[in-house]
mmCIF file of the N, C-alpha and C atoms, coordinates in Angstrom:
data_MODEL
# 
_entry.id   MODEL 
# 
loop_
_atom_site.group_PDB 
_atom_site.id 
_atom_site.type_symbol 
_atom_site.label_atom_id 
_atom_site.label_alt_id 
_atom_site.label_comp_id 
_atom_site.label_asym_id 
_atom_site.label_entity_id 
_atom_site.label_seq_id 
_atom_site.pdbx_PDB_ins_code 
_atom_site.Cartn_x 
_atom_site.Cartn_y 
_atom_site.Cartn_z 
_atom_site.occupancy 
_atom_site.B_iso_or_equiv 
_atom_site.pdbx_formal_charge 
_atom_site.auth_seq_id 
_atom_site.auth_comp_id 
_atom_site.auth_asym_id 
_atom_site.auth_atom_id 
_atom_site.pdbx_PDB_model_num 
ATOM 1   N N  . UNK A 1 1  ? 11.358  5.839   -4.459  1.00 0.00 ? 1  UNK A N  1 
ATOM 2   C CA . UNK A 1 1  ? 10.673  5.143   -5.525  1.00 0.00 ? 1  UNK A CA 1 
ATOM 3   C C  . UNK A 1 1  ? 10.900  5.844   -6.859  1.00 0.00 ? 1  UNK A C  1 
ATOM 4   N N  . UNK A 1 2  ? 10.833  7.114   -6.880  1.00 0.00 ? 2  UNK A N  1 
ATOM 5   C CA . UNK A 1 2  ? 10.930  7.598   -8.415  1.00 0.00 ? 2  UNK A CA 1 
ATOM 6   C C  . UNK A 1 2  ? 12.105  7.553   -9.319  1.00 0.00 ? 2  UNK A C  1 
ATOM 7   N N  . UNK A 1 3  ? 13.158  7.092   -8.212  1.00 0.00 ? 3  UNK A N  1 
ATOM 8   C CA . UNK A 1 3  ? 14.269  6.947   -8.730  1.00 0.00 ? 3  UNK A CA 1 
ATOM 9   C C  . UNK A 1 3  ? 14.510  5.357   -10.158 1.00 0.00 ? 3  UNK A C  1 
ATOM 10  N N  . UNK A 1 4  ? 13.753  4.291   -9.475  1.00 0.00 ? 4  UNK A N  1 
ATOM 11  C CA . UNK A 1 4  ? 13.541  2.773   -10.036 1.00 0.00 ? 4  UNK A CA 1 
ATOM 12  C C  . UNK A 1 4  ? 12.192  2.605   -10.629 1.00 0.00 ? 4  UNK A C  1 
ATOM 13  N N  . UNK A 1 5  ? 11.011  3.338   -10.179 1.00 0.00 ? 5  UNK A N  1 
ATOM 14  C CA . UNK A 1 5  ? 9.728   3.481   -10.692 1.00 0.00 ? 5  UNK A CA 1 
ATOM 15  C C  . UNK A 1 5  ? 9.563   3.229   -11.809 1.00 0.00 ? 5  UNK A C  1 
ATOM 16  N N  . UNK A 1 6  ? 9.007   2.438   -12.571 1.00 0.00 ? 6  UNK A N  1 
ATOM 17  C CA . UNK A 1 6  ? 8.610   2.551   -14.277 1.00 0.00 ? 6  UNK A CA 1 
ATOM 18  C C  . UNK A 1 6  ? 7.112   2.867   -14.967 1.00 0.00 ? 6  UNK A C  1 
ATOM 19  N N  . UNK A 1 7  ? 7.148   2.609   -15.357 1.00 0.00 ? 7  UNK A N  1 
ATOM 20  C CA . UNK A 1 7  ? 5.547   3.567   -16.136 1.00 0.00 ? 7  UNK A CA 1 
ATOM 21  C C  . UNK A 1 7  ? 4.723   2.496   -15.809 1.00 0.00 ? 7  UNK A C  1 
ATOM 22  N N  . UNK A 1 8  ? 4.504   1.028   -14.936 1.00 0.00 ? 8  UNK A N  1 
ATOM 23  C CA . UNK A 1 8  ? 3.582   0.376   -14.742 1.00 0.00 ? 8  UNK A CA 1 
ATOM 24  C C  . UNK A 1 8  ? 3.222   0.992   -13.134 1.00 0.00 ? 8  UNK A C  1 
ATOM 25  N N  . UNK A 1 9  ? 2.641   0.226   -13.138 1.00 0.00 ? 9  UNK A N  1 
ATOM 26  C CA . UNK A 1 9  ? 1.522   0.462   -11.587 1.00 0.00 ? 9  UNK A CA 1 
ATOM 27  C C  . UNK A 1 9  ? 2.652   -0.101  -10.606 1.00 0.00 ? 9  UNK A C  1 
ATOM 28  N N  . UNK A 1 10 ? 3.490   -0.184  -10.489 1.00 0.00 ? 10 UNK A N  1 
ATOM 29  C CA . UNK A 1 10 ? 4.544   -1.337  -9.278  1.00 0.00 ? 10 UNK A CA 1 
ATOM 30  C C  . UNK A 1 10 ? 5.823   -0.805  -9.456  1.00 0.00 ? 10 UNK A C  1 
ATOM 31  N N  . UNK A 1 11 ? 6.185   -0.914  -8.184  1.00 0.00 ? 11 UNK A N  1 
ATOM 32  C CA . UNK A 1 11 ? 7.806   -0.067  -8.258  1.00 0.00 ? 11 UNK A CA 1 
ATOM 33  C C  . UNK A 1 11 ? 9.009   -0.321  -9.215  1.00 0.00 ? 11 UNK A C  1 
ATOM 34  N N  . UNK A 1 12 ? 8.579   -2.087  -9.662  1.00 0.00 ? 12 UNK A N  1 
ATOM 35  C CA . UNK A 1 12 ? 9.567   -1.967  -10.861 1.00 0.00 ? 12 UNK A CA 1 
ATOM 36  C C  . UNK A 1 12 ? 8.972   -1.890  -12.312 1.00 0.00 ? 12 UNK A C  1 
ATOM 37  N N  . UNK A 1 13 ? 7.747   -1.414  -12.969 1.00 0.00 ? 13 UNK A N  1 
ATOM 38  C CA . UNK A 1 13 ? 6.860   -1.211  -13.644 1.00 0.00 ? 13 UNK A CA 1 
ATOM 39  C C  . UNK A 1 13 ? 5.575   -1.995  -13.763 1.00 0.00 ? 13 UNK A C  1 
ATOM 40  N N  . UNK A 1 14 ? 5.356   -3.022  -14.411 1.00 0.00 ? 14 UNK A N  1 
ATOM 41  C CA . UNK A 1 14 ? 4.352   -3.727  -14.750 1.00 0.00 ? 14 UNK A CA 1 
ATOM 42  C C  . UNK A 1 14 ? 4.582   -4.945  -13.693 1.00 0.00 ? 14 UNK A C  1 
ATOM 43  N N  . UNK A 1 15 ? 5.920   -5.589  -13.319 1.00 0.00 ? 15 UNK A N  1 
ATOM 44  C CA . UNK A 1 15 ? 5.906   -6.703  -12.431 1.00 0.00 ? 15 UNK A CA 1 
ATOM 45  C C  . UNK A 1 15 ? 5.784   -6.172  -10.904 1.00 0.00 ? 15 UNK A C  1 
ATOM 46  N N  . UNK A 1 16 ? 5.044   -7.061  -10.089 1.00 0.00 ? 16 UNK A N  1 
ATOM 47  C CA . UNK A 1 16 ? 5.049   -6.956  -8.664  1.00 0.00 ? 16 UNK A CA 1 
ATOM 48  C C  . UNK A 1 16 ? 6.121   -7.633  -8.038  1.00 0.00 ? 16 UNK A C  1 
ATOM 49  N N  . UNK A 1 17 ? 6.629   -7.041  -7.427  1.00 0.00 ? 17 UNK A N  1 
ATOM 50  C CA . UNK A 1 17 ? 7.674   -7.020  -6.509  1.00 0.00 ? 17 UNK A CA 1 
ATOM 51  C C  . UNK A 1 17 ? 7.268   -7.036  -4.998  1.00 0.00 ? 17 UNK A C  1 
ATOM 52  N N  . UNK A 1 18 ? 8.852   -8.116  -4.456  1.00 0.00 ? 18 UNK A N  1 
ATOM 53  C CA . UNK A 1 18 ? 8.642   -7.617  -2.783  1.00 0.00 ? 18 UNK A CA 1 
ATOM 54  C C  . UNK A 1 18 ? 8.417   -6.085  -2.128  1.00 0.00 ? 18 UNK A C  1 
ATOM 55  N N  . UNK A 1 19 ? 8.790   -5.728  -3.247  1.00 0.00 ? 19 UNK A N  1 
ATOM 56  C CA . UNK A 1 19 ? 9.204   -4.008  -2.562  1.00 0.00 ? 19 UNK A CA 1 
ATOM 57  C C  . UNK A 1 19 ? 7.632   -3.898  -3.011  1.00 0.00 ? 19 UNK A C  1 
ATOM 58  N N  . UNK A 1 20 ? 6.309   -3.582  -3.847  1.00 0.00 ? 20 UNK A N  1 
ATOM 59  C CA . UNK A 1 20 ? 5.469   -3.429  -3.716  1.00 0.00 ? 20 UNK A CA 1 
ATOM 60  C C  . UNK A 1 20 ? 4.545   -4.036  -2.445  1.00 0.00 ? 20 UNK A C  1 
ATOM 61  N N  . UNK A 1 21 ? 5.071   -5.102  -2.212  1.00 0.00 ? 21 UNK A N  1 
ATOM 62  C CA . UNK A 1 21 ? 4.135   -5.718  -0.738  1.00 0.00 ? 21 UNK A CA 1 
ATOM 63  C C  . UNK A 1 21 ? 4.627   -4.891  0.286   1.00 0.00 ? 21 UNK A C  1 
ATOM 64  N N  . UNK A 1 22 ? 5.819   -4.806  0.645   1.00 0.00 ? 22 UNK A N  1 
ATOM 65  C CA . UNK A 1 22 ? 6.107   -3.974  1.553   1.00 0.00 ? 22 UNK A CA 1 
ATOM 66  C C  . UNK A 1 22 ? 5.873   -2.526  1.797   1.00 0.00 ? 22 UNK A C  1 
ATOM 67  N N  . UNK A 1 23 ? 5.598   -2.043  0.434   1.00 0.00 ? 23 UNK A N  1 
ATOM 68  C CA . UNK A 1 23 ? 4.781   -0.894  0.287   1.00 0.00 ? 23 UNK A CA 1 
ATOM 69  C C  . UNK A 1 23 ? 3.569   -0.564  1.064   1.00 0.00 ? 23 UNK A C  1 
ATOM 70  N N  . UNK A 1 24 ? 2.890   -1.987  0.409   1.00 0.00 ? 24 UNK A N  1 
ATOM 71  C CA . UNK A 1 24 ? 0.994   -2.373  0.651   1.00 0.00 ? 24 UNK A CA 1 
ATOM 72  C C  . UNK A 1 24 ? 1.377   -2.257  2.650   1.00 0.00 ? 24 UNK A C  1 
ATOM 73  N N  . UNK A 1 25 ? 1.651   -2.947  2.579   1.00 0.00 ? 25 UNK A N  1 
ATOM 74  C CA . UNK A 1 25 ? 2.309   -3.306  4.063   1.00 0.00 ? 25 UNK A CA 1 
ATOM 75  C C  . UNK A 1 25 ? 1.914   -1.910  5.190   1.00 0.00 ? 25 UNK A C  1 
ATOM 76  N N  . UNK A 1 26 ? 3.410   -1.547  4.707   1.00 0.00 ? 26 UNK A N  1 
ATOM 77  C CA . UNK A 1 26 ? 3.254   -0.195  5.505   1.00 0.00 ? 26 UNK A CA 1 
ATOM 78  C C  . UNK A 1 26 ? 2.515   0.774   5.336   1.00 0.00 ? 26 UNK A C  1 
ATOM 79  N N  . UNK A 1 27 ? 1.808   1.208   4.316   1.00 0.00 ? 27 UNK A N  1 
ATOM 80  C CA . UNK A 1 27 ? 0.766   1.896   3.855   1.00 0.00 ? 27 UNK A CA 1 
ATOM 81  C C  . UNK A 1 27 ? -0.425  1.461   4.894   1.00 0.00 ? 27 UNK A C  1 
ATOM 82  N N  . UNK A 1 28 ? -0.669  0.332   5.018   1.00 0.00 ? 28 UNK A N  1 
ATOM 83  C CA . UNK A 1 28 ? -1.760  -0.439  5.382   1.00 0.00 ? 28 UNK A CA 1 
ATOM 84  C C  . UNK A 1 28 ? -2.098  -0.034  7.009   1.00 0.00 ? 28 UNK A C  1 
ATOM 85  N N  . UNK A 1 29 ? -0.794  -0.319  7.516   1.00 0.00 ? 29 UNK A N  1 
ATOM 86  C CA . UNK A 1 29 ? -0.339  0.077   9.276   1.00 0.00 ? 29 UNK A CA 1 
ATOM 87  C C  . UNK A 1 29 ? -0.771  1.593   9.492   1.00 0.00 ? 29 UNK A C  1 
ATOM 88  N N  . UNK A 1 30 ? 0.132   2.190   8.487   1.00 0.00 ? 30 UNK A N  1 
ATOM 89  C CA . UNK A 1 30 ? -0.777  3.679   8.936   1.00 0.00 ? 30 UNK A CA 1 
ATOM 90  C C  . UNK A 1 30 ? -1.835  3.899   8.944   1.00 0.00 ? 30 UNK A C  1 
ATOM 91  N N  . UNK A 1 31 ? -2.899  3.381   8.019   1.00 0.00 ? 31 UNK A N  1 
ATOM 92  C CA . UNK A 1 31 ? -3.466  3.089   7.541   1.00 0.00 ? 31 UNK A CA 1 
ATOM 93  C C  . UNK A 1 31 ? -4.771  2.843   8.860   1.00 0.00 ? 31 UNK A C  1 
ATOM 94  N N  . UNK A 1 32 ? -3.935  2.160   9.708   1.00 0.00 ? 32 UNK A N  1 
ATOM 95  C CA . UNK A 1 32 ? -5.250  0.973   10.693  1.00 0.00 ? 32 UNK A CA 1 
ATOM 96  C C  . UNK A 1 32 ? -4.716  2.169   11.700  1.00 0.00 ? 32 UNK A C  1 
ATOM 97  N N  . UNK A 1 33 ? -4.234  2.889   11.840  1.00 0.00 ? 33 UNK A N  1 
ATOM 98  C CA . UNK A 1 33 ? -3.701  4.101   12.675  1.00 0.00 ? 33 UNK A CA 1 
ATOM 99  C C  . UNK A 1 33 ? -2.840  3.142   13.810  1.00 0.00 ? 33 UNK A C  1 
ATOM 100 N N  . UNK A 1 34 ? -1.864  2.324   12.955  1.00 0.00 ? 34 UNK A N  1 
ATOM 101 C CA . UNK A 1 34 ? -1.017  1.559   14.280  1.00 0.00 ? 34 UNK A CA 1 
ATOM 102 C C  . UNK A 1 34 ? 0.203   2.925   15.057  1.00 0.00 ? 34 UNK A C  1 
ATOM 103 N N  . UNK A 1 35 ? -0.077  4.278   14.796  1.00 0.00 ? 35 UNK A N  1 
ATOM 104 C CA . UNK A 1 35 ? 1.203   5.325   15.227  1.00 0.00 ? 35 UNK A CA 1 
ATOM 105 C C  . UNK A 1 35 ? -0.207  6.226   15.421  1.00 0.00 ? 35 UNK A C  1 
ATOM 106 N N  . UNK A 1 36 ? -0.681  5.991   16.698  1.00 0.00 ? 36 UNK A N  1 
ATOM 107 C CA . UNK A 1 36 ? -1.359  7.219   16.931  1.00 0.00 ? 36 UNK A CA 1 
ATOM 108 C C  . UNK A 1 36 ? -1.188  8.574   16.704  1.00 0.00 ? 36 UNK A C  1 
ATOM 109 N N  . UNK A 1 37 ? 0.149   8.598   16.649  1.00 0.00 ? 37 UNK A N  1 
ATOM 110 C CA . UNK A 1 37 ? 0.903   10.464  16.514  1.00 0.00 ? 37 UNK A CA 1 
ATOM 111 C C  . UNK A 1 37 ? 0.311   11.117  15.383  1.00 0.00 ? 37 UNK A C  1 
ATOM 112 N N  . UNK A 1 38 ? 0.628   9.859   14.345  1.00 0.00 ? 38 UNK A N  1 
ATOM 113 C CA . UNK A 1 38 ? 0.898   10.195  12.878  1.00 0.00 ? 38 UNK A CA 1 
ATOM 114 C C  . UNK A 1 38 ? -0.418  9.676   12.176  1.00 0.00 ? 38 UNK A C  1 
ATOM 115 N N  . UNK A 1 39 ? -0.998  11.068  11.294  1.00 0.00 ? 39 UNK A N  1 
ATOM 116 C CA . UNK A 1 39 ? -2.216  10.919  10.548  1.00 0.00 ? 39 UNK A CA 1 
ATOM 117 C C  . UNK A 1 39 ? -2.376  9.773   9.599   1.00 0.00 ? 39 UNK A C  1 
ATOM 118 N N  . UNK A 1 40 ? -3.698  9.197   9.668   1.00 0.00 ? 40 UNK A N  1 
ATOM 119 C CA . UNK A 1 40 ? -3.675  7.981   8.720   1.00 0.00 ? 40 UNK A CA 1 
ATOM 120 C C  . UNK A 1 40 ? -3.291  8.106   7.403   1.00 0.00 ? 40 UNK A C  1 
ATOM 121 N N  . UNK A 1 41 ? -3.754  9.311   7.038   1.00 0.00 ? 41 UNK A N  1 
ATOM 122 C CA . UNK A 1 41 ? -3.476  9.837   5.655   1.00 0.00 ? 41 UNK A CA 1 
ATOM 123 C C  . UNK A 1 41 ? -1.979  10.313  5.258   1.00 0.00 ? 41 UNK A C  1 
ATOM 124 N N  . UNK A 1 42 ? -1.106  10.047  5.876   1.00 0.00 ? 42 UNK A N  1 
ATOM 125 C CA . UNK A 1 42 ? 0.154   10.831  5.857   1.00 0.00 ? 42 UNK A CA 1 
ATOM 126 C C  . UNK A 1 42 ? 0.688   10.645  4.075   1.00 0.00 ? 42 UNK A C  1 
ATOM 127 N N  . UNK A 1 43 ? 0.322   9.441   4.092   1.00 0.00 ? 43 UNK A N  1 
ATOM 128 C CA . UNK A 1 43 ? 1.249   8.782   2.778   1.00 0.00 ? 43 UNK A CA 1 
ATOM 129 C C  . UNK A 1 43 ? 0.754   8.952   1.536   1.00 0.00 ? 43 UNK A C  1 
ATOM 130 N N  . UNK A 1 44 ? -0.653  9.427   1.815   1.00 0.00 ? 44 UNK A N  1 
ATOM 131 C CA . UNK A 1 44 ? -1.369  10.339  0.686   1.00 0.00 ? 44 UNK A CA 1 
ATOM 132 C C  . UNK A 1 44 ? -0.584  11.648  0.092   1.00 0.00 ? 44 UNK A C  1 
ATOM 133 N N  . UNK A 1 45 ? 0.065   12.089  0.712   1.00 0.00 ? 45 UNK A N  1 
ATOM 134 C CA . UNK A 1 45 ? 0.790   12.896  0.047   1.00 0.00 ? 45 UNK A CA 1 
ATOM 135 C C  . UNK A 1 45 ? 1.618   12.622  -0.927  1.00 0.00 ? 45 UNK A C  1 
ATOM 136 N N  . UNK A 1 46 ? 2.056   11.669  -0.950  1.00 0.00 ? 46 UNK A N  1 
ATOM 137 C CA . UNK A 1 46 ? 2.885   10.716  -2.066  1.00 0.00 ? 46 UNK A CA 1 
ATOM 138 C C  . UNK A 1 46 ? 2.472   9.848   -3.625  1.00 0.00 ? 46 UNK A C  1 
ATOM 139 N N  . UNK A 1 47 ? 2.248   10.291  -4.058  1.00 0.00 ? 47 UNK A N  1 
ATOM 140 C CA . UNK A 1 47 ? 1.100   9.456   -5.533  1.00 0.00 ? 47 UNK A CA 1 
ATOM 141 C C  . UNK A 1 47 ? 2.218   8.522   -5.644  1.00 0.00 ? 47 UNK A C  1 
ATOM 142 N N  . UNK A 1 48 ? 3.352   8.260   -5.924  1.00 0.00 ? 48 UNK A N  1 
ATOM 143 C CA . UNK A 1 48 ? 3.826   6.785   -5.971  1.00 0.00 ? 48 UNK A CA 1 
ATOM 144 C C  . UNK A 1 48 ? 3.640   6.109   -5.530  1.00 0.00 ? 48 UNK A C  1 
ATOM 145 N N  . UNK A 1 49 ? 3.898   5.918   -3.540  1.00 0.00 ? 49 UNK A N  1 
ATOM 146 C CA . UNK A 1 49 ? 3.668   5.386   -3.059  1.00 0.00 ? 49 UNK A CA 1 
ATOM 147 C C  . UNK A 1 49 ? 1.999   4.802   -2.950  1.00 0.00 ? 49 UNK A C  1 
ATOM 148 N N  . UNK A 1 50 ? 0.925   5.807   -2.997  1.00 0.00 ? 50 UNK A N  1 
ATOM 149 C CA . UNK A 1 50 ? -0.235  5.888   -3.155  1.00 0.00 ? 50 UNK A CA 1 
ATOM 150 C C  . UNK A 1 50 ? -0.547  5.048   -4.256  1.00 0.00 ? 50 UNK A C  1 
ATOM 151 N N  . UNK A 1 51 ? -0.119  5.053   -5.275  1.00 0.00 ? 51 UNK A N  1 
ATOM 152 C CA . UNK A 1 51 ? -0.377  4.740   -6.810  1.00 0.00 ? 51 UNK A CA 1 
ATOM 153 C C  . UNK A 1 51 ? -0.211  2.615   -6.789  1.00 0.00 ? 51 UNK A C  1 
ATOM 154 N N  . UNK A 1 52 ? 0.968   2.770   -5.736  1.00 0.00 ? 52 UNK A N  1 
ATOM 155 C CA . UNK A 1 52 ? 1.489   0.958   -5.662  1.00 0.00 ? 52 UNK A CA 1 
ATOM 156 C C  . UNK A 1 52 ? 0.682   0.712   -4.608  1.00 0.00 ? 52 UNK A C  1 
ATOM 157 N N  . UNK A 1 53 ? 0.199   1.074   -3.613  1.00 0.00 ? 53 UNK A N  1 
ATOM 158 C CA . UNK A 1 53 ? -0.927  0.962   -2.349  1.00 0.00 ? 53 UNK A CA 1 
ATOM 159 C C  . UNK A 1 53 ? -2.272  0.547   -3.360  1.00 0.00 ? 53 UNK A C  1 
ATOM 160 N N  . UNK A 1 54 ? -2.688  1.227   -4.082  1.00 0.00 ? 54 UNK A N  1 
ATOM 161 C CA . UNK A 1 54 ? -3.938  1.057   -4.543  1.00 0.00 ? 54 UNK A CA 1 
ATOM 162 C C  . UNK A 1 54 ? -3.544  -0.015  -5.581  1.00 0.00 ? 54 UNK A C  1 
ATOM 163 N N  . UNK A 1 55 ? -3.051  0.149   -6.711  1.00 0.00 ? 55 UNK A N  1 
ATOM 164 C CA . UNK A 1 55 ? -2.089  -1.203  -7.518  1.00 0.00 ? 55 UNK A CA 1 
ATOM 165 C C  . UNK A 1 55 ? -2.372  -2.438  -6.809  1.00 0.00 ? 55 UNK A C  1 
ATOM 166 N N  . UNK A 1 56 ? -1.900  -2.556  -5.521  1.00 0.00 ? 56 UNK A N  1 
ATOM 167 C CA . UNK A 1 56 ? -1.572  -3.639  -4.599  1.00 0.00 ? 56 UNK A CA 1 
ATOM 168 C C  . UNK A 1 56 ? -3.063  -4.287  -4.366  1.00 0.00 ? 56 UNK A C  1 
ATOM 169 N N  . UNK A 1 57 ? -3.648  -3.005  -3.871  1.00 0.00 ? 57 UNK A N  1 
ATOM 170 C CA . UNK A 1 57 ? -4.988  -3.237  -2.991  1.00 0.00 ? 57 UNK A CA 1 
ATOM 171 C C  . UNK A 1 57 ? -6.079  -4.210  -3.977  1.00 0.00 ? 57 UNK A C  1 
ATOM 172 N N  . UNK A 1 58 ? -5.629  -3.798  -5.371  1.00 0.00 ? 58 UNK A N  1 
ATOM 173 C CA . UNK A 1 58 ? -6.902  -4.394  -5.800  1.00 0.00 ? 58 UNK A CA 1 
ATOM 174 C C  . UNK A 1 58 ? -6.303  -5.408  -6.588  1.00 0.00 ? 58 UNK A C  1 
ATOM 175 N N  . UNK A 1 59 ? -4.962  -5.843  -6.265  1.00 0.00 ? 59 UNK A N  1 
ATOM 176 C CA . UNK A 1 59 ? -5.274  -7.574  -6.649  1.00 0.00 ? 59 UNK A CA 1 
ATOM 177 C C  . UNK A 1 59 ? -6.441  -8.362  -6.073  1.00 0.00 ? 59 UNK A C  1 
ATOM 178 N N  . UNK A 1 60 ? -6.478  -9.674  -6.942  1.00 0.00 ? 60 UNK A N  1 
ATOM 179 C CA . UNK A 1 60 ? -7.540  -10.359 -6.625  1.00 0.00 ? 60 UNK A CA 1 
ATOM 180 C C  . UNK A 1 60 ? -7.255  -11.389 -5.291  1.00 0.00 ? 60 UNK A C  1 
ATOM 181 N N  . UNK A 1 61 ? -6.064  -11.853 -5.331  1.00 0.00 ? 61 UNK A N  1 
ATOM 182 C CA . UNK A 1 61 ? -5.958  -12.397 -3.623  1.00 0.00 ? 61 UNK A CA 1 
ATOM 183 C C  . UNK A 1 61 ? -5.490  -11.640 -2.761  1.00 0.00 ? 61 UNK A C  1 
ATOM 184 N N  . UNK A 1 62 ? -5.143  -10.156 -2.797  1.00 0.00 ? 62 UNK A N  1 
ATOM 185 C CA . UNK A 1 62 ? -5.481  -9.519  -1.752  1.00 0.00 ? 62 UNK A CA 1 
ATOM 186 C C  . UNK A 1 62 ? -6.996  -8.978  -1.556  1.00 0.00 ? 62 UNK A C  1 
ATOM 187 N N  . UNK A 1 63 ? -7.547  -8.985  -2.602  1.00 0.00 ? 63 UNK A N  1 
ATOM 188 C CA . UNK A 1 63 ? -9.082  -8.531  -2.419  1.00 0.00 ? 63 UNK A CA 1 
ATOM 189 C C  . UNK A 1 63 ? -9.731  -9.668  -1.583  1.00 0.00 ? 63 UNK A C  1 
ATOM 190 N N  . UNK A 1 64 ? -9.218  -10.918 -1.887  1.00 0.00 ? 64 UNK A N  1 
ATOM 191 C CA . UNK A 1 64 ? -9.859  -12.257 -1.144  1.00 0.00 ? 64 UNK A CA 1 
ATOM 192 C C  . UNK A 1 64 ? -9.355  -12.277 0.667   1.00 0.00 ? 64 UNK A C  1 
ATOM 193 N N  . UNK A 1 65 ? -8.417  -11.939 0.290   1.00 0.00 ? 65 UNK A N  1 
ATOM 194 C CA . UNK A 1 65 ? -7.350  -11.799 1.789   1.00 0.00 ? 65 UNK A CA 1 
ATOM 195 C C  . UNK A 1 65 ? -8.030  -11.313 2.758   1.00 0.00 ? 65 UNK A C  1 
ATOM 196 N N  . UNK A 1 66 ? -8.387  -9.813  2.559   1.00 0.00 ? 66 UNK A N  1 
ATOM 197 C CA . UNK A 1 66 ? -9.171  -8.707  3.146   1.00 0.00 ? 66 UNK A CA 1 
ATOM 198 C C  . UNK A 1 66 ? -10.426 -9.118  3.640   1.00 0.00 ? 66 UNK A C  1 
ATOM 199 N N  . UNK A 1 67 ? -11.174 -9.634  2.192   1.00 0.00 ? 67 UNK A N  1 
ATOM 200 C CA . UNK A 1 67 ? -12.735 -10.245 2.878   1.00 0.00 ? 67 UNK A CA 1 
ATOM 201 C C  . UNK A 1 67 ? -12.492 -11.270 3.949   1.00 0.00 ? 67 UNK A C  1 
ATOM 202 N N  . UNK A 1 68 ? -11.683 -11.904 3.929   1.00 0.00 ? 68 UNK A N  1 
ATOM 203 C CA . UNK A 1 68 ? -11.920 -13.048 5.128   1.00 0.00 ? 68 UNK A CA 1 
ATOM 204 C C  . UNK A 1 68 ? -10.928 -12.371 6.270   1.00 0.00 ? 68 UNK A C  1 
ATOM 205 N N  . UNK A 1 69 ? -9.982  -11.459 6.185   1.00 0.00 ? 69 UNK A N  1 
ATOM 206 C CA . UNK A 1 69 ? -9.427  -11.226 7.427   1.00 0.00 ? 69 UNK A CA 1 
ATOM 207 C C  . UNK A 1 69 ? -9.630  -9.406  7.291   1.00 0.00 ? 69 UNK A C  1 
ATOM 208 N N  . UNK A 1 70 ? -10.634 -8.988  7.700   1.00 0.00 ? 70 UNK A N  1 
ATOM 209 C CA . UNK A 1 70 ? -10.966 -7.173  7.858   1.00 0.00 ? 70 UNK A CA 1 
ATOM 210 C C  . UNK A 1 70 ? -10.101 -6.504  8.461   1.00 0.00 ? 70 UNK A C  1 
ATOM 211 N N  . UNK A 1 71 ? -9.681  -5.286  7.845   1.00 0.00 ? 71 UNK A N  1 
ATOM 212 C CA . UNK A 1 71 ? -8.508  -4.890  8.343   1.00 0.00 ? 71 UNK A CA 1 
ATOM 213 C C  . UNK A 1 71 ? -9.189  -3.886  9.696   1.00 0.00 ? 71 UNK A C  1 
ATOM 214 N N  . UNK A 1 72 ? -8.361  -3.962  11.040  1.00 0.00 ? 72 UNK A N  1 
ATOM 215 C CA . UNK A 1 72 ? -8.839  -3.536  12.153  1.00 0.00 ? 72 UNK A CA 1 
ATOM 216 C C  . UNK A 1 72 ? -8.195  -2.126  12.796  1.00 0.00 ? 72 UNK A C  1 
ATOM 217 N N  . UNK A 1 73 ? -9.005  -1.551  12.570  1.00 0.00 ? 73 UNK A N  1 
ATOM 218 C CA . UNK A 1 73 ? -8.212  0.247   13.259  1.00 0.00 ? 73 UNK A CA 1 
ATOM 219 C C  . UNK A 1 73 ? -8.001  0.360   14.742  1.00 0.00 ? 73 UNK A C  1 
ATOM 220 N N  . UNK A 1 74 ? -6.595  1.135   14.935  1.00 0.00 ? 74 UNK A N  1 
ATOM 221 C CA . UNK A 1 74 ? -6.161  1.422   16.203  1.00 0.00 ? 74 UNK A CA 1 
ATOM 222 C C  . UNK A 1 74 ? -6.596  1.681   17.617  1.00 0.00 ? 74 UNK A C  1 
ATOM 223 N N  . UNK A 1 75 ? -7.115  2.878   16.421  1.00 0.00 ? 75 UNK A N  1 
ATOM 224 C CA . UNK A 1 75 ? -8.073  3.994   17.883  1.00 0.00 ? 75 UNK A CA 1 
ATOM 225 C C  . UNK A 1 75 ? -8.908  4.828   16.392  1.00 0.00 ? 75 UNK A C  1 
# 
């Protein structure tokens, strides 16, 4: 990401991109602990990635998304 990253909140700056959903995406999976191995938090180590996760999270139809479908953890 830091390579294409621009000074907005989204991997290609201010516009959302596929590559930001797919971000949200996989962020999300670890997230619900779908890889038992691997800590939910792994991707916290990353503020880009972190930075377009949260970006993502608080659009308003993913905020709508969420309320009607709750996201469900692994284990």
């Amino acid at each position: 990401i830091s390579g294409i990253h621009g000074s907005g909140p989204y991997v290609l700056g201010e516009t959302l991109s596929v590559a930001d959903l797919a971000i949200f995406a996989s962020v999300t999976a670890f997230k619900c602990g779908i890889l038992e191995f691997v800590d939910r938090n792994v991707l916290d180590a990353y503020p880009k990635i972190k930075g377009v996760y949260d970006s993502v999270s608080t659009l308003p139809k993913v905020v709508e998304w969420y309320k009607k479908h709750p996201i469900k953890t692994f284990y």
